[in-house]
C-alpha positions in Angstrom: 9.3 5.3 27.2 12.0 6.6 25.0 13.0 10.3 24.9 15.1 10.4 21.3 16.2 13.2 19.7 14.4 14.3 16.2 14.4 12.6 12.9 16.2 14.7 9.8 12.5 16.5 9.2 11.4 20.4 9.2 9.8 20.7 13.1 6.0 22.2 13.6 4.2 23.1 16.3 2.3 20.2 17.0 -1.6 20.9 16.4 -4.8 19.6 18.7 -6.3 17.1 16.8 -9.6 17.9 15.4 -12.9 16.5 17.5 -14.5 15.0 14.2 -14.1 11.3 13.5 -11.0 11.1 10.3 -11.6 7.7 8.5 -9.5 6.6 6.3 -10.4 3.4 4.4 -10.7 2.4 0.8 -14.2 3.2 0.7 -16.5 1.0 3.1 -15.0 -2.5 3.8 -16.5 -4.5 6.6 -16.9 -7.2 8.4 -19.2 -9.5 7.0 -22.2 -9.5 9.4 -22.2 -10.8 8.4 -22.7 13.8 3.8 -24.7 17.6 3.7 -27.7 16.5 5.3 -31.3 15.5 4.5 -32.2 19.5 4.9 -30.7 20.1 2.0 -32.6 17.8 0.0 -35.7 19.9 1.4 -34.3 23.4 0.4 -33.5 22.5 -2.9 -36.7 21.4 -3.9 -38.2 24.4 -1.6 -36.3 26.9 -3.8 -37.8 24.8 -7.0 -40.8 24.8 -6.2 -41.6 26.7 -2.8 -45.3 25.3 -3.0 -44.0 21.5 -2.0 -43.2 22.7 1.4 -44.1 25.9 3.3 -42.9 25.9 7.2 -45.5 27.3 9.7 -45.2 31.1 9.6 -43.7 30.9 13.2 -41.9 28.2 12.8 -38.1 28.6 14.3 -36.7 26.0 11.9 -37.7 27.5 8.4 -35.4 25.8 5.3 -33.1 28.0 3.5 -31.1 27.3 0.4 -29.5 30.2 -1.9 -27.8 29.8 -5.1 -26.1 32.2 -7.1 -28.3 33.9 -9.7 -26.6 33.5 -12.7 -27.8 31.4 -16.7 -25.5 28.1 -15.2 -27.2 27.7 -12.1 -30.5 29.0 -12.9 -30.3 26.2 -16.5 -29.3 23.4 -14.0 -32.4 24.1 -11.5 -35.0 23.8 -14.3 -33.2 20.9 -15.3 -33.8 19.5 -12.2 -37.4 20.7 -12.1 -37.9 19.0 -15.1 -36.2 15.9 -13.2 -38.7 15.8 -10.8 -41.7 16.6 -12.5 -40.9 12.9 -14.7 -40.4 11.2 -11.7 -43.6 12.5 -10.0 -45.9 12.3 -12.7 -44.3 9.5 -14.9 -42.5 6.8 -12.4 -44.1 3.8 -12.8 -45.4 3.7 -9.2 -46.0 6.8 -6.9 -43.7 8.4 -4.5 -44.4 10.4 -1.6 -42.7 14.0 -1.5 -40.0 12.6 1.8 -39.2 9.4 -0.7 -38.4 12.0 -3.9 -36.7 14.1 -1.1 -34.7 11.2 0.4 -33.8 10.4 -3.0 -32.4 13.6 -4.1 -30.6 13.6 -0.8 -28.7 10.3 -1.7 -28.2 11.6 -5.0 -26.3 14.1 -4.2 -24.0 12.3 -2.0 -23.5 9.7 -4.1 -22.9 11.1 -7.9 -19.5 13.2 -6.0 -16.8 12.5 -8.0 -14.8 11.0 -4.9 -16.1 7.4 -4.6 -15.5 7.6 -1.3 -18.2 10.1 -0.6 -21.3 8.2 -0.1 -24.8 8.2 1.7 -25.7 5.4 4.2 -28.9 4.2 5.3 -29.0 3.8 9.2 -29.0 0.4 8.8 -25.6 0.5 6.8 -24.5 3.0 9.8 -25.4 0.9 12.3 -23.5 -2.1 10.4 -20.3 -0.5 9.8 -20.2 1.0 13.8 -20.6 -2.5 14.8 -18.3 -3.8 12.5 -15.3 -1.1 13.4 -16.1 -2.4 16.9 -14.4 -6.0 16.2 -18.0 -7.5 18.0 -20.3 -8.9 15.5 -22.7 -11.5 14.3 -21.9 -13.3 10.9 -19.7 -15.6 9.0 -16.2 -14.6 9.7 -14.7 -12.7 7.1 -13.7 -9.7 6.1 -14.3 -8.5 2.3 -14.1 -5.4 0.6 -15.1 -3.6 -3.0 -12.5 -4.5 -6.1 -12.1 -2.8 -8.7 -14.8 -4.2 -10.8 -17.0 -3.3 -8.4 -17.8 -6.7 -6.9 -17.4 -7.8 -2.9 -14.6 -10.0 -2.6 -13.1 -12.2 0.2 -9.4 -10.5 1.8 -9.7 -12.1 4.9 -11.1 -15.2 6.6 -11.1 -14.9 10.6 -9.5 -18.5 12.1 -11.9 -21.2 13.3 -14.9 -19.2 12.0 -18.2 -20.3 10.3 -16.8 -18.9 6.9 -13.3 -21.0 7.0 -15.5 -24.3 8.5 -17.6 -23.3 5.1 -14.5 -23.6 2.8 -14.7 -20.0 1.8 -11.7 -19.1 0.5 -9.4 -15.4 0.2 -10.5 -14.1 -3.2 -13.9 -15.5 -3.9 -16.5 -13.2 -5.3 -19.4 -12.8 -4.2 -22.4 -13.9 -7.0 -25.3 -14.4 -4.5 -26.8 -14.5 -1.2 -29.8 -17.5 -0.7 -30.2 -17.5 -4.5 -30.4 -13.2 -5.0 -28.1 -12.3 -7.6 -25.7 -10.0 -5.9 -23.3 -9.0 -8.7 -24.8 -5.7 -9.9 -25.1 -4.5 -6.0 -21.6 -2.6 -6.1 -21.8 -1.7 -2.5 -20.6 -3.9 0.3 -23.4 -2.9 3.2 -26.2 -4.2 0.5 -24.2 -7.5 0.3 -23.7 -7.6 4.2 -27.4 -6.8 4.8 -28.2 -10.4 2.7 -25.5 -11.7 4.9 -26.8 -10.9 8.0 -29.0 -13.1 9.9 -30.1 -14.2 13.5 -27.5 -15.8 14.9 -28.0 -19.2 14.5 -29.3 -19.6 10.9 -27.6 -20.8 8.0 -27.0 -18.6 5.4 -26.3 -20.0 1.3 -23.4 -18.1 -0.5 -22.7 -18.6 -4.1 -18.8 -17.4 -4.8 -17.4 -17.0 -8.3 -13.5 -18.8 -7.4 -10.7 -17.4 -9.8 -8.7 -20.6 -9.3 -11.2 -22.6 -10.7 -12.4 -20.2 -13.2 -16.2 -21.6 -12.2 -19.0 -20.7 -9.6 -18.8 -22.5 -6.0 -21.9 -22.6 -3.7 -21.3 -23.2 0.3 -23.6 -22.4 3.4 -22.3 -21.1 6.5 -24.6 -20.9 10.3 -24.4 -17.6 11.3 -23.2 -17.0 14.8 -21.1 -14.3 17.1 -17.8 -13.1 16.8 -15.4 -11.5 18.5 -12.8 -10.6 16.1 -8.6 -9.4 17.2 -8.0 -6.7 14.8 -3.7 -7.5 16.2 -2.0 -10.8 15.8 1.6 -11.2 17.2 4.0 -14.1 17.6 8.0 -14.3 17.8 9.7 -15.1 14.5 13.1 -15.4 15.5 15.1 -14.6 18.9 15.4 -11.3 17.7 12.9 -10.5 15.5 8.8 -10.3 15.7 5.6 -10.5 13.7 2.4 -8.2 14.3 -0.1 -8.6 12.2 -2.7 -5.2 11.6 -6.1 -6.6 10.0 -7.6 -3.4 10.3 -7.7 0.2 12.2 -10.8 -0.5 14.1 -11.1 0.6 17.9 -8.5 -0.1 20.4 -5.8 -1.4 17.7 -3.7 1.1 18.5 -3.6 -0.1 22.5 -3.6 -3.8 21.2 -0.9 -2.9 18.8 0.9 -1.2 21.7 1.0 -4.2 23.8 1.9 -6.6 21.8 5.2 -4.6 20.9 5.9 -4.3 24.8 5.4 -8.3 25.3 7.5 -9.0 22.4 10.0 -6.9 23.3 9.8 -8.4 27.1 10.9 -12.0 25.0 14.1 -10.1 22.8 12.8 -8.7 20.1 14.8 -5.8 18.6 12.9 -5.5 15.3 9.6 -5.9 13.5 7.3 -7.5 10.4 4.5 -5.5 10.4 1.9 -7.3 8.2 -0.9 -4.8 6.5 -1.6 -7.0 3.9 -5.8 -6.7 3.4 -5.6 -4.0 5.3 -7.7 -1.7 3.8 -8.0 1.3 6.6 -10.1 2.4 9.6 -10.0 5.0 11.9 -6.9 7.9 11.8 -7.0 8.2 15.1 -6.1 4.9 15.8 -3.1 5.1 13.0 -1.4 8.2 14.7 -1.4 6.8 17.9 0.6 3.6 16.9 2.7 6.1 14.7 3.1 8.8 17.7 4.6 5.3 19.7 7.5 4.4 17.4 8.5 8.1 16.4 10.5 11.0 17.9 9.0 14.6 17.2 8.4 14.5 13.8 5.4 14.7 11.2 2.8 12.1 10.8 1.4 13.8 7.5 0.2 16.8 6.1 -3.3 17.7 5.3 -5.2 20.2 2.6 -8.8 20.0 2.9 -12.1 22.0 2.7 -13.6 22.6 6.0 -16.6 25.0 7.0 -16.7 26.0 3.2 -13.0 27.2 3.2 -9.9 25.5 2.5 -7.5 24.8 4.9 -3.9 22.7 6.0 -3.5 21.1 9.0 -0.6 18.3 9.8 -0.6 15.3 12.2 2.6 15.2 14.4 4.0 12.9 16.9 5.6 14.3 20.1 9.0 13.2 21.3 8.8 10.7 23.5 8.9 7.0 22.0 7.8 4.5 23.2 10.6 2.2 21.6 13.9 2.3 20.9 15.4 4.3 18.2 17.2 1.2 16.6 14.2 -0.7 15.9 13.3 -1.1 12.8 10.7 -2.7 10.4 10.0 -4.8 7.4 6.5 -4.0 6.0 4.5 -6.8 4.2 1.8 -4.9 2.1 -0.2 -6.2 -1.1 -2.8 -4.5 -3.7 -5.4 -4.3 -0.8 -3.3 -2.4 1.3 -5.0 0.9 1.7 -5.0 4.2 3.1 -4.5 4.4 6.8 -2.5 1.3 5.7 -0.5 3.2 3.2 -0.1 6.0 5.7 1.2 3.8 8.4 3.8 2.1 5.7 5.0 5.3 3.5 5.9 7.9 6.7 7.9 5.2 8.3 10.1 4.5 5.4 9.7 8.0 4.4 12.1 8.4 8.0 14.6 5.3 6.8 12.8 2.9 9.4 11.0 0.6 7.5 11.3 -1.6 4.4 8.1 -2.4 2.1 8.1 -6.1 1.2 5.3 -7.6 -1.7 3.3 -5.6 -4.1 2.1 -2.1 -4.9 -0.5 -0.9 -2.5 -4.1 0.3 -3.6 -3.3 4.1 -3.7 -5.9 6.3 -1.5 -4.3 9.2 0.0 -7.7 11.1 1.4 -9.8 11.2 4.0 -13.6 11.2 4.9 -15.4 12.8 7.4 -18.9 11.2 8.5 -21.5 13.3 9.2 -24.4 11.6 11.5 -27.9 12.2 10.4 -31.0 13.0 12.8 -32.9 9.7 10.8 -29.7 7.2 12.3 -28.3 7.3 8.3 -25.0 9.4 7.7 -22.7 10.5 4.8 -19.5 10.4 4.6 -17.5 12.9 2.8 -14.3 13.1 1.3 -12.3 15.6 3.4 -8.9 16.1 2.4 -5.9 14.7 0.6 -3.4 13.7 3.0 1.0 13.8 1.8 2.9 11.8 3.3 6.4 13.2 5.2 8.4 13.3 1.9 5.7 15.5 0.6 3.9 12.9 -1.6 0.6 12.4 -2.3 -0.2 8.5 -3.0 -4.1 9.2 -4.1 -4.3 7.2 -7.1 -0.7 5.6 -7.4 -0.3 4.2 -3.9 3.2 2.8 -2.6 5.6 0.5 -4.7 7.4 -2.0 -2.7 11.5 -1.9 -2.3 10.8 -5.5 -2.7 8.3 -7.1 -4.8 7.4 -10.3 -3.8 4.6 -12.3 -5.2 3.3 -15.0 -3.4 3.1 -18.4 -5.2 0.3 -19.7 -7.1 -0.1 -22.4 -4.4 -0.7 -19.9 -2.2 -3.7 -18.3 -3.5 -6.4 -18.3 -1.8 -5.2 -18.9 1.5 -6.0 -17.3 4.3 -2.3 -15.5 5.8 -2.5 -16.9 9.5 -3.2 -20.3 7.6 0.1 -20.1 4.9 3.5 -21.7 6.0 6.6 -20.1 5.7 7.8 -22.1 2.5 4.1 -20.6 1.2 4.6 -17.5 2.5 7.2 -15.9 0.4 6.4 -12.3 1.4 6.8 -13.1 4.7 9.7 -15.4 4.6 11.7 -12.0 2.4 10.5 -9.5 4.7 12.5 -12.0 7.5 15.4 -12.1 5.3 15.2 -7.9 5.2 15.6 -8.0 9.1 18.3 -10.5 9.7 20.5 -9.1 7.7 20.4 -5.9 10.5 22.0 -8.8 13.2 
């Protein structure tokens, strides 16, 4: 390891990082396999109507909810007494009281302003664990939320059920075995279609851009083991890693594959986080922590406990390579979040390079809350700035080069483009030769 001296930034005491679980993703994306908690849905409608639900007298768990008493708050309760009553009395089919409660608890999760804020079902928990665990039943692919709302294609895992189906990067998803699919805006509802013994085929209608026209292919379900880090020698001198996503253990797998490449010569890096859409912070700050001196990661200003607060992530000063190395960036309009994080603070410190097209813009956090039912929330948390002091929420990064990748190209899985296809790649090489 490398003991360098400090990059040109303001020095602070480096904090302990906090024991909750930081995610930070552009909302839920997944493999395909393809928060407040339920209490308060019970106190609310306790303080409505305290008749619904009365604890025993001695019970030691007895609900409590306050608001303040003023017109506002008092006008929005009967509103919501007046919510319930048409529901209960008028829905077309009855509803227990824990279904209307359930409900109201998802309601409020999910009408936040943050889209990132949502409720999951355990089901949908239990998905999204397995899938940041890179070990997984499906097709092969990874897929996230655009910005119509429909579940598209990023990524297509080599040699896997979805690439032997002729899926393709960008396809949309229409329907699952014939269930239109289109008005499900939420990627764990698509995945649960998906899903499937391992085994069984699976029929998947795509609407394909390139062809302007609806495809239909079927794919067998069956296990995979997914490598969220790719790596390969470019040149003598120069190396390629590619990031899928910041799922568990990238940080060690990214780790190693610097250490072998350097082991063959390499002096500096292409980082690929194109269709990388996020995952766990943790994992981001320890690959960040490796290739930094003492300086800081980000900044943070958040609610926490019900007040605010500002934290920062730093690295410490050891590195773990050497302080000439330097890196060429590919990113794209899926790049996201712990993506963006990863790309801005190193060229924010004159390291890195950003090669291909503006990223998706999500500077913030979420924070997931586990449920006692197996279902969990997660919440947006904070804003994070990057070192420079900016906040990409919203605008995300712009490259120093934009590179578009040819029309030929679209479509195509990266690990499957050449390098005459892969223009984005082939310029982010040109970035680094010109440092030999």
């Amino acid at each position: 390891m490398y003991d360098n001296g400090a990059l040109p930034s303001p020095e602070q005491p480096r904090p302990k990082r906090p024991v909750w679980t930081y995610v930070l993703t552009a909302g839920i994306t997944m493999l395909v396999t393809f928060a407040l908690t339920v209490g308060i849905g019970l106190a609310v409608l306790s303080v409505i109507n305290p008749d619904f639900l009365k604890p025993a007298a001695d019970s030691q768990d007895r609900l409590s909810f306050s608001f303040e008493p003023d017109p506002d708050t008092q006008t929005a309760l009967a509103k919501l007494q007046s919510v319930f009553d048409a529901i209960d009395k008028s829905y077309y089919t009855e509803l227990s009281d824990a279904e209307m409660i359930e409900a109201m608890a998802r309601g409020l999760v999910n009408e936040m302003d943050s889209p990132y804020t949502m409720y999951l079902t355990a089901e949908q928990n239990r998905q999204i664990e397995e899938s940041m665990s890179g070990d997984y039943s499906g097709i092969g692919a990874f897929v996230g939320l655009n910005k119509d709302g429909l579940v598209e294609i990023t990524e297509i895992i080599e040699n896997s059920p979805a690439e032997e189906a002729g899926i393709m990067v960008g396809d949309l998803f229409m329907a699952v075995d014939g269930q239109d699919v289109t008005a499900y805006e939420d990627i764990t509802s698509v995945a649960a279609l998906v899903r499937g013994e391992e085994g069984t085929p699976v029929e998947l209608t795509f609407f394909r851009p390139s062809l302007n026209d609806n495809v239909t292919v079927k794919a067998t379900r069956r296990r995979i083991t997914t490598a969220s880090v790719a790596y390969r020698p470019l040149t003598d001198t120069i190396g390629y890693i590619q990031v899928r996503e910041f799922s568990q253990n990238v940080a060690m797998n990214f780790i190693a594959a610097i250490e072998d490449l350097e082991s063959q010569g390499v002096r500096h890096l292409v980082v690929d986080l194109r269709n990388n859409t996020g995952g766990m912070a943790s994992e981001v700050i320890d690959m960040l922590d490796y290739l930094l001196p003492r300086a800081t990661i980000a900044t943070l200003q958040g609610r926490d406990n019900g007040k605010p607060f500002q934290s920062s992530w730093d690295s410490d000063k050891v590195m773990g390579v050497p302080a000439t190395m330097r890196y060429a960036i590919l990113v794209n309009g899926i790049t996201a979040s712990a993506s963006e994080l990863f790309a801005g603070c190193l060229r924010d410190y004159g390291l890195a390079t950003l090669v291909g097209e503006q990223t998706y813009g999500k500077g913030s956090g979420t924070i997931s809350f586990a449920l006692a039912d197996g279902s969990a929330i997660n919440v947006t948390n904070f804003l994070y700035y990057l070192p420079s002091g900016v906040s990409i929420e919203g605008t995300g990064l712009a490259p120093d080069q934009e590179v578009l990748l040819p029309e030929e190209a679209q479509g195509i899985s990266l690990n499957r483009l050449t390098i005459e296809q892969d223009t984005q790649l082939f310029a982010a090489l040109a970035e680094l030769e010109k440092l030999d």
